[in-house]
N, C-alpha and C positions, 0 to 999 in steps of 0.2 A: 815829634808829632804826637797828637795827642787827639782821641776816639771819645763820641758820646753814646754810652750805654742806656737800653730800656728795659725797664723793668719786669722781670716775669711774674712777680707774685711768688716768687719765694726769698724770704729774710736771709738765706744764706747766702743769695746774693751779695748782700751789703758786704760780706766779708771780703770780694774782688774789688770792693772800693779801696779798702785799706793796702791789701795785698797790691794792687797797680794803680795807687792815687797819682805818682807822676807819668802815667800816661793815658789818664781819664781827666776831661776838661768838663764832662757834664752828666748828667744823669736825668732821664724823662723818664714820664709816672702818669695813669690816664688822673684826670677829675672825675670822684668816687660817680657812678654812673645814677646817684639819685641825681646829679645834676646834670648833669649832659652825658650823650655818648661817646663812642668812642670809634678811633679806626681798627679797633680790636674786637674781636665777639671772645672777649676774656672774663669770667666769674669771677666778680670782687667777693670776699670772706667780709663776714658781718664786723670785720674791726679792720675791715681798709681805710676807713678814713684817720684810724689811729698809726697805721700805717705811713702813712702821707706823711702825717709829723715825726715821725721819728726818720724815716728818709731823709727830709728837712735840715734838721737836727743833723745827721748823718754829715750830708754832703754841706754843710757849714761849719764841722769843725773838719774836713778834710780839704775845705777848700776848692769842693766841685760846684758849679754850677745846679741848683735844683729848678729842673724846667718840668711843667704840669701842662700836659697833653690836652689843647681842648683843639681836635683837632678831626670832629663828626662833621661829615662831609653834607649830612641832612639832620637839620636838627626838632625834625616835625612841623605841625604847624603851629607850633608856639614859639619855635627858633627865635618871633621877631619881636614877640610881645615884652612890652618890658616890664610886666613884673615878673616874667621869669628868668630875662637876663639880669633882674638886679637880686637874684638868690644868687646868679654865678657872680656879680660882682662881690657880695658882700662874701664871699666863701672867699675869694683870690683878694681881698681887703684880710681876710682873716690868717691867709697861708702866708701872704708879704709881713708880716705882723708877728709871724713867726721866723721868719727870713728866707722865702722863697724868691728867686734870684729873675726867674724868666718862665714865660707863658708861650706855650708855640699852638699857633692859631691858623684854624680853617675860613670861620666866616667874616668878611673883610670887614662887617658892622661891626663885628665883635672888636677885631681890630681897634677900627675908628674910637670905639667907645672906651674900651682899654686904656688905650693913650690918653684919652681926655680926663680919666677919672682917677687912674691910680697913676702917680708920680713915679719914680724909677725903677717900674719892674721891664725889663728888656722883653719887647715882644721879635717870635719868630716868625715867622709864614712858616705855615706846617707843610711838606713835603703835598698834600692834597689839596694843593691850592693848583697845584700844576703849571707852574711857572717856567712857558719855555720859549720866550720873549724878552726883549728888553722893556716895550711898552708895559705888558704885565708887570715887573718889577716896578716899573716907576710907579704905577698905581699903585702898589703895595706897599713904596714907598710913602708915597703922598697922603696914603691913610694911617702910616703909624706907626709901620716894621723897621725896624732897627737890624734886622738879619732875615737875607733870604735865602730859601731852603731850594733850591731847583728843581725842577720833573727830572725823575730820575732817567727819564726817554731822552733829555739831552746832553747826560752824563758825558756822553766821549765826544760831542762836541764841543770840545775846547775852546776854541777860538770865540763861541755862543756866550760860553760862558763869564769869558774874560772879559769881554764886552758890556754883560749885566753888572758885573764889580764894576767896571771901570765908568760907566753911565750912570749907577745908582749912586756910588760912593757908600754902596753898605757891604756889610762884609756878608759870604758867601757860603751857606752849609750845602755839601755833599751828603748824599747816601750812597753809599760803596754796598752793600752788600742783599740789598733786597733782590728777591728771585722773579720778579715778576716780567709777563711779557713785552717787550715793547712796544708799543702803540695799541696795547692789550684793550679789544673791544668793550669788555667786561670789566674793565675796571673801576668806571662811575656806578655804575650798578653794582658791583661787588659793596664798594665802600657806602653807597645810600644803605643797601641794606644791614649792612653790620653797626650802622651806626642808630639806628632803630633797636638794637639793645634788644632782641627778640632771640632768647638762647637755643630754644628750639622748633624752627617752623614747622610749618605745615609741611605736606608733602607739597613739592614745587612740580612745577613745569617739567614734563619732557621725564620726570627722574632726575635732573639735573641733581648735582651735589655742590651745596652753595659753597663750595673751597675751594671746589674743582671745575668751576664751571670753564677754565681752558683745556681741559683735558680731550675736547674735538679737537682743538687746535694741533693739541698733540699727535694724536691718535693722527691725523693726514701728513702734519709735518713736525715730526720729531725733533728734526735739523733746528727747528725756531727757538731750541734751547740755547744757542750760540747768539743769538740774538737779543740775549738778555743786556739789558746797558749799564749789568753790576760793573765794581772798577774790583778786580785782581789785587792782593795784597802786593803782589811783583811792581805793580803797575800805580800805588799811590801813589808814589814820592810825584808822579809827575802832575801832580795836582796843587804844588804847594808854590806855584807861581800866581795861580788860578781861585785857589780856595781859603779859608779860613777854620772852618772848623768841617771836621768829619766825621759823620753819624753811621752806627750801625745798627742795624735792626736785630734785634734780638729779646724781644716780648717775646716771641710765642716759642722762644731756645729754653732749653736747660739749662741749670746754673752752667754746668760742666762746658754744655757746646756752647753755651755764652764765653766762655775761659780760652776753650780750642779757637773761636773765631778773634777774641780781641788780640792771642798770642800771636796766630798767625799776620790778622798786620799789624802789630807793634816791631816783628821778627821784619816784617816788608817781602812774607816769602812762604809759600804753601806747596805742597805736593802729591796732597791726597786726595778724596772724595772730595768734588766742587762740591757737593751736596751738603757738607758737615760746616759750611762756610754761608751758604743761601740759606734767606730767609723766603718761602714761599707754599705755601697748602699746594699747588699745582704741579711742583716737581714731585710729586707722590708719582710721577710717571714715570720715572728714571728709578733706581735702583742703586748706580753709582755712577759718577761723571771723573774719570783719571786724569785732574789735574796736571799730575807731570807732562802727561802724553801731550797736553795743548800746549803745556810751555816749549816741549821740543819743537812743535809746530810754529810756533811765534806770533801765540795764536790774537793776543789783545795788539800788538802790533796790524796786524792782519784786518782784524776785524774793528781797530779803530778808521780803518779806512775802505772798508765796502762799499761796495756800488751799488749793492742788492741785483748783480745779475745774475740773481741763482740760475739761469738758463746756461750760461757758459762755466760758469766757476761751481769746482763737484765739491772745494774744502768744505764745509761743511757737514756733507754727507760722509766724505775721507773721516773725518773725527765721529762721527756716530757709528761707524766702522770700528774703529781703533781705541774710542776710549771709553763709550758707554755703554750702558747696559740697560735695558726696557723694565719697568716692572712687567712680570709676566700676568698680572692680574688683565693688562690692557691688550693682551698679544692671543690668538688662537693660537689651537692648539700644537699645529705644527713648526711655528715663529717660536712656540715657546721651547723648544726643543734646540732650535736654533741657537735663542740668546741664552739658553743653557751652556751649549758649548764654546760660545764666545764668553759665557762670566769664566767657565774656568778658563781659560786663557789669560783673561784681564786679569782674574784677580790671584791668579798663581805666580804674575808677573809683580803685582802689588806686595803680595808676602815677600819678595828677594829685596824690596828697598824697605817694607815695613815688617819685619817677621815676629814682631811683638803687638801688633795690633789684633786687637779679638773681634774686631766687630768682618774682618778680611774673614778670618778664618769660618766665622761663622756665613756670610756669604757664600765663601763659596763650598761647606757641605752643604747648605739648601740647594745650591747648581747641582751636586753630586745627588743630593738625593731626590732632584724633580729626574735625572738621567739615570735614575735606576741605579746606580753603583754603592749601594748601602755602605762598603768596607770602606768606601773612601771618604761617605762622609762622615762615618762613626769616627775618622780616624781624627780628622780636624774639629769634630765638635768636643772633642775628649781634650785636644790642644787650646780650645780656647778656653775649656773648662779649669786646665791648667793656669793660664793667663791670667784666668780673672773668673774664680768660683760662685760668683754675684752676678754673673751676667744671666741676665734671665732669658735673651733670645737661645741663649746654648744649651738651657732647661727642655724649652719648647720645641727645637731641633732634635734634643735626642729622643723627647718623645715622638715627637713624629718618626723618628729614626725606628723606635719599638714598633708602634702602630702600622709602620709597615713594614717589618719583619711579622708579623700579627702575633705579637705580644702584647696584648693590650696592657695585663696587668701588669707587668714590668712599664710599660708606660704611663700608667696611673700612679705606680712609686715615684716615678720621675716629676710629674706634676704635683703629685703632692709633699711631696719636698721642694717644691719652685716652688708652692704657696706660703710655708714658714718663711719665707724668702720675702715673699712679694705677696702680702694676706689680702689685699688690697686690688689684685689686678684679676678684670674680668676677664681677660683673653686667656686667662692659664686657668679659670672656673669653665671655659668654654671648651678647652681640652680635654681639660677631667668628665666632662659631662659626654664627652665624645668617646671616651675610653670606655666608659659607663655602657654606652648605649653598646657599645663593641661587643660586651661581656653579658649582654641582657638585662644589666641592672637598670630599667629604667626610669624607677622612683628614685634613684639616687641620682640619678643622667638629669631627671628633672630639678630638683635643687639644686642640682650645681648651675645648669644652666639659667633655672633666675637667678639665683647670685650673679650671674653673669650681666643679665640686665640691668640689675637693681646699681651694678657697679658702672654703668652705662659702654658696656660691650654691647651693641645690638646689629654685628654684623646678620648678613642676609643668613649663613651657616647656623646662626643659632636659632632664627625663628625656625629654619627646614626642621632644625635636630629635634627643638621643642615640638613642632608638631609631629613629628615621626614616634615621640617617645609616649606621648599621651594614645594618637593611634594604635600603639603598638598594647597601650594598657586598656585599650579599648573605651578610652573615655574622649568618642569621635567631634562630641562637642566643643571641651576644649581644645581638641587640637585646631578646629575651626578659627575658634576665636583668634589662637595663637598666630594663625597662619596668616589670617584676616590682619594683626598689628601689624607683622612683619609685611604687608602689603602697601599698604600704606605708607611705610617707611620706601619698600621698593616696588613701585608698581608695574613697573619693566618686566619682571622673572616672571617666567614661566611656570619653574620650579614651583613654585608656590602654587598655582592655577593645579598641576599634575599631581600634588600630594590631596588638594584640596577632593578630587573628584573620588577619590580612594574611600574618604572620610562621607563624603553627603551617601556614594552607595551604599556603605557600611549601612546607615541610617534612612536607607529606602527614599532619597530624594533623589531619582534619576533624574529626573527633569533635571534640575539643580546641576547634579557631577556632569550633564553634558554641554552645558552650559561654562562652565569651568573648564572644558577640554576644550571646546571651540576659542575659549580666552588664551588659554595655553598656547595653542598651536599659532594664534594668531601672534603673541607676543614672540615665538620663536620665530616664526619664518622672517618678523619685522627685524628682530637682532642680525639672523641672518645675510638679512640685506644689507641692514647698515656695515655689516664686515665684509659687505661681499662675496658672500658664501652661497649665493643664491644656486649655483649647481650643483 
């Protein structure tokens, strides 16, 4: 059986081509974004398009398949005009010319025109074409597609699918590993807007976070994680009556979790984190997902055959029990106490089948040290440190580990030695600046803190810290400003509104700081509610 890989935009990739050409059949790449978008909000480097041909190049002397992603769900209002589809023709006249093998395509004209214009480049139906019909297919047959990709929402049914092969007579790509929700409401909106090629919006609606925008769905029902229509490495093989080729999404992976996901189904067998295996921005709400535990459960068995009557059947809820874990970012404060004591359970259960894995150990001293027990998480952040001296979360843990023993400067050692490590990473300038502010330095709390932005770390913690530090140096203006960017980005927080009033008093605009309190207070009591806190 044989996996098609996508491209993260790093060249060291290319080197798992060579390392597992006999069991990679293809390789997809977007089209450089001056000419179309993408289903990626990915920043191409000003020699992506040299890129492209040396991939090319690549996957023809290895004998992969080289497919080029044109595969934007909205392509403006010029999608239709043809002089600007004959820049995309004459670009995919130029890639075939170099020996580009196949095209996986969203918009069905694009299709049509494809076929008619360039001679033997294989076109796909891109997975966003959402094909979960037989009728669909034939259209996309009749217009051009020589291979159809399915909606991954009707992965597990089988018999759907068998159907679409056996009526089209084309052969049939799967995606096995995407995280997304099922009949996920946000999903045409998610991909219009990412395909508009806009790296960084405005502040949106609601606060919403365009990656996360199912994270309500989470937040009410958890359990919907089981509900995802990825297919299990356990659980390929039974796809190969049914399918032809099978895709995995791993654009937005690391070279390394691109390696763990293709191994594990090449092996046809996994037991760790589901998480290290999905591809999706919205399981940022989970933490870890124990694998093993649903296999004991029999769980793709199970859940290939659901009824959906979550009113009588609890399995679902039983496994969000027993095998996950919440980020604590989405849980109050008392829940998060909670899924504290259940990480250590889970993942002290995970060290006896994995005792050499450092990303466990490091989970679980953060459980140890949101529960207060400092010695137990010093003890495993020192053990992962052993494991693997480079890991930068076990830098950031032991600092945190000082910072609250309140050792600052023993924990500004610690970050600044992660930084010779990692020169590059704003969430360890965002520490250092926090360690800073600890000790009073706060012109040095302030540079490190924009290095933090400048390296685009702009969680809400750094604009509080920046405006706390300028405050603190008495220059109430800028902290204004600061507090004001950081608003914008989140305009939910309160926190912001509360520092804000501190700074206009300072500077005798009462009117102003009460006005900021009233904002305050309103965005709290509104959070409030939305969690149910309202007594």
């Amino acid at each position: 059986m044989k996996f098609s890989l996508g491209y993260n935009h790093d060249l060291k990739l290319l080197d798992l081509l060579d390392k597992y050409r006999e069991n990679i059949e293809s390789f997809y790449f977007p089209i450089p974004s001056r000419y179309l978008g993408s289903g990626r909000l990915i920043p191409q480097g000003e020699g992506y398009c040299e890129e492209v041909n040396k991939i090319i190049k690549k996957c023809n002397t290895l004998k992969i398949r080289s497919q080029l992603l044109l595969n934007a769900t909205n392509d403006g209002s010029s999608g239709l005009e043809a002089k600007f589809f004959s820049t995309i023709l004459d670009y995919l006249q130029k890639m075939k010319s170099l020996g580009l093998k196949s095209v996986i395509v969203t918009n069905p004209i694009y299709i049509s025109e494809i076929k008619k214009q360039i001679k033997g480049l294989e076109i796909e139906s891109s997975v966003n074409c959402y094909v979960k019909t037989v009728e669909h297919a034939l259209y996309l047959k009749d217009l051009g597609a020589d291979v159809i990709t399915i909606d991954r929402d009707i992965n597990r049914a089988t018999s759907l699918v068998k159907n679409i092969r056996i009526k089209t007579g084309l052969k049939i790509k799967v995606m096995l590993n995407e995280g997304c929700l099922r009949n996920c409401p946000f999903r045409s909106l998610h991909y219009n807007f990412l395909s508009s090629n806009v790296l960084k919006p405005e502040k949106l609606i609601g606060d919403a976070s365009l990656d996360r925008l199912c994270s309500e769905i989470y937040l009410r029902h958890p359990e919907k994680v089981f509900s995802i229509p990825f297919i299990p490495p356990d659980a390929v093989s039974l796809y190969a009556p049914i399918a032809d080729y099978y895709k995995l999404s791993t654009r937005a992976f690391s070279t390394q979790k691109t390696e763990l996901c293709l191994n594990a189904y090449i092996k046809q067998d996994f037991n760790g984190d589901l998480l290290d295996i999905l591809d999706c921005p919205g399981l940022a709400h989970f933490n870890y997902i124990d694998y093993s535990v649903l296999k004991k459960h029999n769980f793709f068995a199970k859940i290939s055959k659901c009824s959906n009557d979550c009113g009588k059947c609890n399995y679902c809820n039983k496994l969000i029990r027993h095998a996950v874990i919440i980020n604590a970012n989405y849980l109050n404060e008392d829940a998060r106490e909670q899924e504290d004591q259940k990480a250590v359970k889970i993942y002290s259960r995970a060290l006896k089948a994995f005792p050499n894995e450092t990303s466990i150990y490091l989970k679980l001293s953060m459980a140890y040290l949101n529960l207060m027990k400092e010695k137990n998480a010093f003890k495993y952040i020192n053990r992962a440190l052993r494991l693997n001296p480079k890991a930068i979360g076990a830098y950031l843990i032991l600092g945190a580990y000082y910072e609250r023993i309140n050792n600052v400067i023993k924990a500004s050692v610690v970050y600044k030695k992660a930084l010779r490590l990692f020169p590059h990473s704003g969430e360890i300038y965002f520490f250092l600046g926090r360690t800073y502010f600890g000790y009073k330095k706060y012109k040095e709390a302030v540079e490190s803190l924009r290095e933090a932005l400048r390296l685009n770390y702009n969680s809400l913690e750094v604009y509080l810290l920046l405006g706390s530090c300028y405050e603190k140096l008495g220059q109430y203006k800028k902290s204004i400003n600061e507090l004001r960017s950081g608003e914008i980005t989140y305009p939910n927080e309160a926190k912001i509104n509360f520092l804000l009033v501190k700074c206009y008093r300072k500077i005798g605009k009462v009117g102003q700081a009460d006005k900021e309190l009233d904002n305050g207070f309103g965005k709290f009591l509104g959070k409030r509610r939305i969690n149910g806190e309202e007594n």
